[in-house]
N, C-alpha and C positions, 0 to 999 in steps of 0.2 A: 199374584203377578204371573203373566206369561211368562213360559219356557222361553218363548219367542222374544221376549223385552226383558232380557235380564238389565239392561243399563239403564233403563229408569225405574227406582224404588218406588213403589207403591202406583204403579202404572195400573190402570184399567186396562183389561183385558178383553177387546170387540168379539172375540168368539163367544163372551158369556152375553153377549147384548139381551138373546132372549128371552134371558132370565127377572129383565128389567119390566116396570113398567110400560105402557103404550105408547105416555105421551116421551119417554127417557130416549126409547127405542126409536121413535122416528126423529127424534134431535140427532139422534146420534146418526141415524143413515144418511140426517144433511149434512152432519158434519162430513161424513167422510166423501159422499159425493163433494160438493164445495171445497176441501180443505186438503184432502188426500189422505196419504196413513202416514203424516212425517206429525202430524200432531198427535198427543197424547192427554189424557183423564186421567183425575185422580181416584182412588180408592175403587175396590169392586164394586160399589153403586157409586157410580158418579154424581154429584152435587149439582142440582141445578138451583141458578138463582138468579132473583131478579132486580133483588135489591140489597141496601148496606146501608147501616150507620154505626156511627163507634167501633165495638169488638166485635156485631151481630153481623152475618149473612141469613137474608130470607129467603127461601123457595117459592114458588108461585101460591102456594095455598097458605103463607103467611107467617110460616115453621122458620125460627129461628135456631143459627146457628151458629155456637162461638167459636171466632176465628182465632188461633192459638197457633194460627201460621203465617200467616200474610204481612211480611213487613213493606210490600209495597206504600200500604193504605198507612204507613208506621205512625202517625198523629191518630189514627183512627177514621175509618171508612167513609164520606161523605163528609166530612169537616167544615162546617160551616161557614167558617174563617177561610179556608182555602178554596171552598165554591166558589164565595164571593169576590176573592182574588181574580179567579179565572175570568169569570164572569165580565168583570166590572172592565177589565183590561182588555177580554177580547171585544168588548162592548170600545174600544178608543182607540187601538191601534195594534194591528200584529203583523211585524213585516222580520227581515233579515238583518242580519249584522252589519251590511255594508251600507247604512245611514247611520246617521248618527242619532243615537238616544240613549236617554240617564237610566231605564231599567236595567241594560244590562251591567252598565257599570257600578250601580247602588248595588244589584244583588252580590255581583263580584267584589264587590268590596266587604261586604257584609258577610259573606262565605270566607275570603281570605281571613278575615280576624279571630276564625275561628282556629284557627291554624297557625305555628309556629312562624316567626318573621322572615325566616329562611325561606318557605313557600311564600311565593306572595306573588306570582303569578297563575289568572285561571284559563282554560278553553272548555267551551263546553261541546257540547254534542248532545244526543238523544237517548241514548241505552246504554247503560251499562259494557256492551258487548265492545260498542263503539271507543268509548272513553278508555278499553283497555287496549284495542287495538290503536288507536291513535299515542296512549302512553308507550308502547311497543316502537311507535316510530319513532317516538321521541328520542328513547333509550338506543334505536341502533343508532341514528345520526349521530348522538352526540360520544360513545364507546366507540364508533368506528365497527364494530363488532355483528355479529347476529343470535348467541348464543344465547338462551334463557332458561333458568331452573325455576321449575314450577313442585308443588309437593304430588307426592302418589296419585291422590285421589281428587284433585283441584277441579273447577270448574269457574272459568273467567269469561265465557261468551261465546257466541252466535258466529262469529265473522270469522271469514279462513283463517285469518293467522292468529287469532285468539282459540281456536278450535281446535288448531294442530299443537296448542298449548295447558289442552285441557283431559286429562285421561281419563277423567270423567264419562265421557262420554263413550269410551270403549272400543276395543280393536275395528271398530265398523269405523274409525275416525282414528286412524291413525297419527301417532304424535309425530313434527317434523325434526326431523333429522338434527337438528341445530337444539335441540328441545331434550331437557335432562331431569328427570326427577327425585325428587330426595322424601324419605319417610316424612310424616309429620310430628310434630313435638309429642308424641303418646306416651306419657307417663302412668298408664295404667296399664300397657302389656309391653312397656320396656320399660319397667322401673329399675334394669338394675344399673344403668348408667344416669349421671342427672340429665336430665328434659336438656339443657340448653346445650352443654357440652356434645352431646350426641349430635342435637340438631346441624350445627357449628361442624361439627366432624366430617357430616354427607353432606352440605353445601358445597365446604372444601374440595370434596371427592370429587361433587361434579363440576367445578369450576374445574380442577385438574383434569378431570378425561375430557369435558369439550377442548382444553388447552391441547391434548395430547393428540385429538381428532385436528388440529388447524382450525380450531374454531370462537372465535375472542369472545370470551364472554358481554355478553349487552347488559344483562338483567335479572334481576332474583326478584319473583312476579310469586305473590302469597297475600292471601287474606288473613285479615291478622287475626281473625279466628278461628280459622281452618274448619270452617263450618260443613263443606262437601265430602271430609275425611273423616269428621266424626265429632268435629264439634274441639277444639282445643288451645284454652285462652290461656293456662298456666304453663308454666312461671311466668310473672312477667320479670322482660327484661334480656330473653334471649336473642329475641330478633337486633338488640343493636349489634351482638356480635356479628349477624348472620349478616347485617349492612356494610362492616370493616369489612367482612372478608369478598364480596360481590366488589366494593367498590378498588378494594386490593389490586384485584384482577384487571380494573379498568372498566366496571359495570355499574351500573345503580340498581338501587333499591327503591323497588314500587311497592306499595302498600294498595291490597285493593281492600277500599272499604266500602264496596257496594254493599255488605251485606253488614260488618262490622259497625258501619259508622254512623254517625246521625243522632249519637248517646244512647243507641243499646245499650254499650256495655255499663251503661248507668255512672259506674266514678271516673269516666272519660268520655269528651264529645266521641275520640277516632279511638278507634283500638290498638293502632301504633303507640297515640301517647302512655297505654301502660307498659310499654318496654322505651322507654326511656331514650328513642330513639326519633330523628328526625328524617325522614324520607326523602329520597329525590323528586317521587312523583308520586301523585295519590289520587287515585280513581276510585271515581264515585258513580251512584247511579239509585234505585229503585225507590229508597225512599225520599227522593231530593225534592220532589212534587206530590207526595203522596197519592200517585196514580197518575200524575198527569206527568208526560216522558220528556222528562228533562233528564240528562246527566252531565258528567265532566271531568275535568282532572285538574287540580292545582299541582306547580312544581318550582323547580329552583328558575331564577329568572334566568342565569348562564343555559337553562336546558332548553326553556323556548326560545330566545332569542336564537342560540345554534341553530336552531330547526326553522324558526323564521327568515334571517336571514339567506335562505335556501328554496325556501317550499313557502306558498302562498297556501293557509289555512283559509277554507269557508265549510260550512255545513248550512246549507241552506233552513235547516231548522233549530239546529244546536244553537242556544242563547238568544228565541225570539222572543218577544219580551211578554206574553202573555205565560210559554215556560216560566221565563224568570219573577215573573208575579206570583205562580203558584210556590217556587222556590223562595218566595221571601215571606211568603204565610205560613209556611213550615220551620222556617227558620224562629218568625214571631212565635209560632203556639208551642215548639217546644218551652223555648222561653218565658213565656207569659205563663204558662201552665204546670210549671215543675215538671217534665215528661221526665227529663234526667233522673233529676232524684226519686220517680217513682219507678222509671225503671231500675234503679239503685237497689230501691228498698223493698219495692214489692216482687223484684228479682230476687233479690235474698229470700225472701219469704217462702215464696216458688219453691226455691231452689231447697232450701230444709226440708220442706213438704218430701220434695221425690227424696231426700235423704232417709226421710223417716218411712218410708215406704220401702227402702232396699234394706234398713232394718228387719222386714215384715218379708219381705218375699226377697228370696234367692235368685232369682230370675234377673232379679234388678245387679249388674256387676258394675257400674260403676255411677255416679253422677257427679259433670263438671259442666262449666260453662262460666259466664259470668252477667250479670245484669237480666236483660229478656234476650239472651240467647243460651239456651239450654241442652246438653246432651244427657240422654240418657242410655246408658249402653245394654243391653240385655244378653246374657248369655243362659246357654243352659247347663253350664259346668262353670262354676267361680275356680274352681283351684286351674283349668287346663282353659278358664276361660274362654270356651268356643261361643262363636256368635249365634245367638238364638232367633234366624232370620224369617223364620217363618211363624213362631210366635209373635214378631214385631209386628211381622205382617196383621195377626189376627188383632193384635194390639192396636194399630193404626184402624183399621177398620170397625172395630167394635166401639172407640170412642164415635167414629162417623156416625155410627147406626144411635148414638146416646146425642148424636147432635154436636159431636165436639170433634173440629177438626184441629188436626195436626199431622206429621209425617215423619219419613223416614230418611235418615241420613247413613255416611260412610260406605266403604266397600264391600261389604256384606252385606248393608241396608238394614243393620241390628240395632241402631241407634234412633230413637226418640228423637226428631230434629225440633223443638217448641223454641218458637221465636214468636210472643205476639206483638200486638200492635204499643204503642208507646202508653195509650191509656190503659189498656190491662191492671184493673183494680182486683184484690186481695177476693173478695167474692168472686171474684170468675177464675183466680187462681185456687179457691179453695173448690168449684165446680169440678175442676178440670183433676183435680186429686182425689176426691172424693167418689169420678166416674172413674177412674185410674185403679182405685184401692180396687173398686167393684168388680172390676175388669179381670185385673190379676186374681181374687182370691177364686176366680172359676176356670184358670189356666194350669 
C-alpha cells in the first residue's frame, strides 16, 4: 500500500502500474482518465475479471478465482434464481413507488417477518450509504437532537452526513462536530475489563460530553459486528445495555447490518438478535439483492410515522419493483437452500481451521468472528501484541497471487477481514487454509 493511501487497506498503488501487465496497464490509464483518482483497486496486482458464478471470479483467460470476500454476491455470484427474478420482472413492469403495486409490499412484508414485531415498518432506498443516512434523519426528527456515537474505526457510507460519521475514512474527512466515538468491544487487547461493561462505560462517556457540549444525543449508529474495527461479534448481549443507555439520553439505537445481516452470522438472521436486543432502526444494504442495488431500513412504526407526518419520502429508485424481485429471490434461496445453517456450520469449521493454524504460527494473535464473518488478527509480538501490518499486507496478497481473494480490516489494517459468499462449502474453506498454512510457513 501507498504512503500516499494509508486509509484504504490493501489499496493498489498506480505508481507501481508499470510493473503490471500491457493489457492491466492500459485498463488502468482508462480508468483513471474516465474515473479520476477518488477510485481505488485492490491488491498490488489488481484482479481483473469478466465473469462469476457461485464462490469463482474469472479473468479474461479463464483463471479462476475464489472469492472469500464479496458479500455483495452473498447467495453466490450469478444466482440463477435471482437472474431470473430480475429478468423476468424487468421483462413486465419497473417503475416507482408512487403507483400502486403488490411487489413492493409482498417483499416488505416478507422482509418484516424476518424481524422482531416491534419493527414492522420498512423504506427502502438504494445503498447502503443511503439507508444509513435516511436512518440518521429518522433518528434526529424523532430525539429532537443531532448527536451520534459511532465506534473508533466505523464505516457507514458515501453520503455527507454518513461520511462525517465514519472515521474510517480518515483525517482527509473529517468527523462532524455533533459525531463522538467510543472503542470497539475488543476483548483481545482490552481483556482486562469485561467486553460489555467497558463498552457501556464509553457509550455513557460520550453520551455525557455531547450532553456537556449542548448537544442532545439522536443516535448510537454500530454494526453489530464491528467489522471495519477489526472484526468483533463477542459477547453476545452487550449491545442491549449499550440501547438503555442511548435511548436513556433521549436517542435510539440503529443497528447497521449492511454487512452483519442477511444470516452471516449463521445462528441469527441480523446480528442484533444475538445480543438479545431489539433496535429502533435497522439498515440494511449490499447483500439484499445480491448485486443488484436495492437497500433499506426497517424501524419502530412511532419513528416513521414522526418522520412522515413532516417530510414526504420518495427515492425514485429505492423499492422499484424489479429491486424488490431480486430481494425476494434472496430472501427464497437463503431459505430454500440452508445458507444459514451453512453459514453456521461451515463457519465453525473455518473458524477452527484458522484456530489450528495460530496453534502452528505465532503470527497469528488472535481469531474471532462468528458464522462467515471472520477476523483474523496478526501480530508480530503476542505478549505486547503489536500489529503485524505489513506482513498482512504480504499475506493478503500472496493468497491473490495463489488465486484466493480476501482482505484486510481494522486500524492498522493487521486483520484478516474473510467474509464469503453464503454457499462457501467446506472444500473451498479447506483451500483457503491450506494456501494460508503455505503462506505462513515462508513468512
Amino acid at each position: 500500500m501507498s504512503s500516499k493511501d494509508q486509509r484504504m487497506v490493501n489499496a493498489f498503488d498506480p505508481a507501481t502500474s508499470s510493473q503490471l501487465p500491457a493489457r492491466e496497464q492500459a485498463l488502468i490509464q482508462r480508468r483513471q482518465q474516465s474515473l479520476g483518482k477518488a477510485y481505488r483497486l485492490f491488491y498490488e496486482h489488481p484482479v481483473h475479471v469478466t465473469r462469476a458464478e457461485g464462490v469463482w471470479l474469472y479473468d479474461p483467460d479463464g483463471k479462476p478465482y475464489l472469492d472469500v470476500y464479496n458479500n455483495v454476491a452473498s447467495v453466490g455470484h450469478s444466482h440463477p434464481r435471482v437472474v431470473e427474478a430480475i429478468a423476468r420482472q424487468a421483462a413486465t413492469l419497473n417503475t416507482h413507488t408512487r403507483y400502486l403495486n403488490e411487489t413492493i409490499l409482498e417483499y416488505a412484508e416478507r422482509l418484516l417477518a424476518t424481524f422482531p414485531a416491534a419493527i414492522s415498518q420498512a423504506m427502502f432506498t438504494c445503498t447502503g450509504s443511503e439507508a444509513n443516512d435516511l436512518a440518521l434523519r429518522l433518528a434526529w426528527n424523532v430525539s429532537g437532537g443531532r448527536g451520534v456515537i459511532v465506534s473508533n474505526h466505523a464505516y457507514h457510507g458515501v453520503t455527507h452526513s454518513v461520511a462525517e460519521c465514519s472515521p474510517a475514512f480518515g483525517p482527509s474527512v473529517p468527523l462532524g462536530p455533533h459525531v463522538r466515538t467510543v472503542p470497539p468491544p475488543d476483548g483481545y487487547r482490552h481483556g482486562e475489563e469485561p467486553v460489555g461493561e467497558r463498552f457501556v462505560r464509553h457509550v455513557q462517556a460520550a453520551i455525557e460530553d455531547l450532553q456537556r457540549h449542548g448537544i442532545q444525543p439522536a443516535a448510537l449508529l454500530v454494526d453489530t459486528l464491528f467489522t471495519s474495527d477489526g472484526v468483533f461479534a463477542d459477547p453476545p448481549g452487550y449491545l442491549a445495555r449499550a440501547a438503555e443507555a442511548i435511548r436513556a439520553a433521549g436517542g435510539v439505537f440503529i443497528a447497521d447490518e449492511v454487512q452483519a445481516g442477511f444470516a452471516r452470522s449463521g445462528g441469527h438472521y441480523w446480528g442484533f438478535q444475538r445480543h438479545g436486543v431489539v433496535p429502533d432502526i435497522v439498515t440494511m444494504g449490499k447483500p439484499m439483492g445480491n448485486g443488484h442495488p436495492i437497500a433499506g431500513l426497517v424501524a419502530r412504526p412511532e419513528i416513521i410515522d414522526a418522520f412522515g407526518s413532516k417530510v414526504r419520502y420518495f427515492n425514485t429508485f429505492g423499492g422499484n419493483p424489479v429491486s424488490c424481485a431480486a430481494g425476494m429471490a434472496v430472501l427464497d434461496v437463503i431459505h430454500d437452500e440452508g445458507m444459514q445453517q451453512n453459514a453456521r456450520d461451515t463457519g465453525a469449521y473455518l473458524k477452527a481451521g484458522f484456530e489450528l493454524l495460530a496453534e502452528k504460527y505465532p503470527l497469528i494473535g488472535d481469531v474471532r468472528g462468528v458464522g462467515f464473518f471472520i477476523g483474523v488478527e496478526m501480530v508480530s509480538d503476542r505478549q505486547q501484541k503489536t500489529p503485524a501490518s505489513n506482513e498482512t499486507s504480504r499475506i493478503v496478497n500472496a493468497l491473490r497471487d495463489k488465486r484466493i481473494l480476501i482482505s484486510a480490516t481494522g486500524p492498522a489494517g493487521n486483520v484478516l477481514k474473510v467474509r464469503p459468499q453464503l454457499v462457501f462449502a467446506q472444500e473451498h474453506a479447506d483451500m483457503l487454509l491450506d494456501a494460508l498454512d503455505n503462506i505462513l510457513a515462508t513468512l
